[in-house]
C-alpha positions in Angstrom: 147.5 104.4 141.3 144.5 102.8 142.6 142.9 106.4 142.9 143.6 107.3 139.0 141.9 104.0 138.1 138.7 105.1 140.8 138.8 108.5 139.1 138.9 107.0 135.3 136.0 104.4 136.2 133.6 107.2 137.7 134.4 109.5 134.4 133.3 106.6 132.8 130.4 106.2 134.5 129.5 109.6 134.3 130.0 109.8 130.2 128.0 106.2 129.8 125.0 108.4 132.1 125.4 111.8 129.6 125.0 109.0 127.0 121.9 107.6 128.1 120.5 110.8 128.6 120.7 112.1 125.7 119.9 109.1 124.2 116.7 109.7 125.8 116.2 113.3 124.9 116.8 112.2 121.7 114.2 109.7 121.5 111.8 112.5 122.8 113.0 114.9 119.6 111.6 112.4 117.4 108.2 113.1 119.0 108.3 115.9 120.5 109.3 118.5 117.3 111.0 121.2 119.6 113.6 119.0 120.4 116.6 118.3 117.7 116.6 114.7 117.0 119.8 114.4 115.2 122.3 116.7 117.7 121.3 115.4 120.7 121.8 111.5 119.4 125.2 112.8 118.0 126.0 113.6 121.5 124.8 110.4 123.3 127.2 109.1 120.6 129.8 111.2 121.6 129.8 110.2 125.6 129.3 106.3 124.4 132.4 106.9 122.3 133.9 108.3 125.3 132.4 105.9 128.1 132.5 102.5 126.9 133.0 100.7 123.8 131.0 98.5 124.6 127.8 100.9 125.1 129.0 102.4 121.3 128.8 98.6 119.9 125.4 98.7 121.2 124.0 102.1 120.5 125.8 101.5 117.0 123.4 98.7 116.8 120.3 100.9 117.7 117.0 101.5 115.1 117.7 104.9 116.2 121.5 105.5 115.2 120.4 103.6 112.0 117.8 105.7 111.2 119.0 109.4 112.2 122.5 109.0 112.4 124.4 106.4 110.2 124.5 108.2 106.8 125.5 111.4 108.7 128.5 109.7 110.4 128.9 107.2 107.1 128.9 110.1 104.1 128.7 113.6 105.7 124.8 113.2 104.7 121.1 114.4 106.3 117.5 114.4 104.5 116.2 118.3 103.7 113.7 117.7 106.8 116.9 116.8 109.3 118.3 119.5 107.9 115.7 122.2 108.5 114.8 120.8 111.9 118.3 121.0 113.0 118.9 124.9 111.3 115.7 125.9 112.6 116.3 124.8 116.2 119.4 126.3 116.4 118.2 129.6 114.5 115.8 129.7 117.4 118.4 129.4 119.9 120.7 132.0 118.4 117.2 134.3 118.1 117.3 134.5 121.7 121.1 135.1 122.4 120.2 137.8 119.5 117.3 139.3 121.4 119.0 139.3 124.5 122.5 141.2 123.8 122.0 144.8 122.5 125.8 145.3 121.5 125.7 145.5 117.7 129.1 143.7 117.2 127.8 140.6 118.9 124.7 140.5 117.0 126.7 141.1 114.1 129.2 137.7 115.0 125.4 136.3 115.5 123.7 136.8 111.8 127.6 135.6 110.7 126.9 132.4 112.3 123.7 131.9 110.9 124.6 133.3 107.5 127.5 130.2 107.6 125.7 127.5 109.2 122.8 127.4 106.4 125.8 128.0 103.8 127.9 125.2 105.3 124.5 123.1 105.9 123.2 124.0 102.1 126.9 123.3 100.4 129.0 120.8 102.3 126.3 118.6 103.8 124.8 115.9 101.0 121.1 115.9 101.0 119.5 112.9 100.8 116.4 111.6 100.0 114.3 109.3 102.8 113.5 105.7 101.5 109.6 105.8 100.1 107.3 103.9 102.1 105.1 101.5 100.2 
């Protein structure tokens, strides 16, 4: 019994760490513009949800959750620039699966996933417009 609870406290551990890191590689994406901003905090939110609740209060809390994250979790909602980071990061990552495979069926399962990611990004996600700054 004690073992299970050992067990359950390291998984912990270990999704609270995932968290932080990519927390932390999300934090970069805003600067850095190869790095998706938006999937990588979604993540972080993911292992927070899954490590603690306590560590999802607080990243909940963040200026960084509020700003890239809430109306995406809240109303199924991005700006067009979230948007087109996020498609064109993952084009470029299914470019390179593309480039690499030379069997037409799997490049033809490829251009599918594209094809339905920008439909399903352009149809079902609600674009929104970024407050003005004064």
């Amino acid at each position: 019994m004690q073992e299970v609870r050992a067990i359950k406290k390291l998984v912990n551990l270990l999704y609270i760490a995932l968290g932080f890191l990519f927390m932390g590689l999300g934090m970069l994406g805003i600067v850095l513009p190869v790095l998706p901003t938006t999937p990588l905090l979604l993540l972080a939110l993911f292992f927070f949800v899954k490590g603690s609740k306590r560590f999802e209060a607080w990243f909940r809390e963040t200026k960084v959750y509020k700003k890239y994250l809430q109306d995406f979790i809240r109303d199924n909602s991005m700006t067009v620039k979230q948007k087109v980071i996020l498609n064109l990061f993952a084009d470029s990552m299914i470019l390179i699966a593309f480039i690499m495979v030379d069997k037409a069926y799997v490049r033809a399962i490829l251009l599918a996933v594209v094809l339905y990611k920008w439909y399903y990004f352009i149809t079902k996600i609600k674009t929104i417009h970024p407050p003005e700054k004064n």
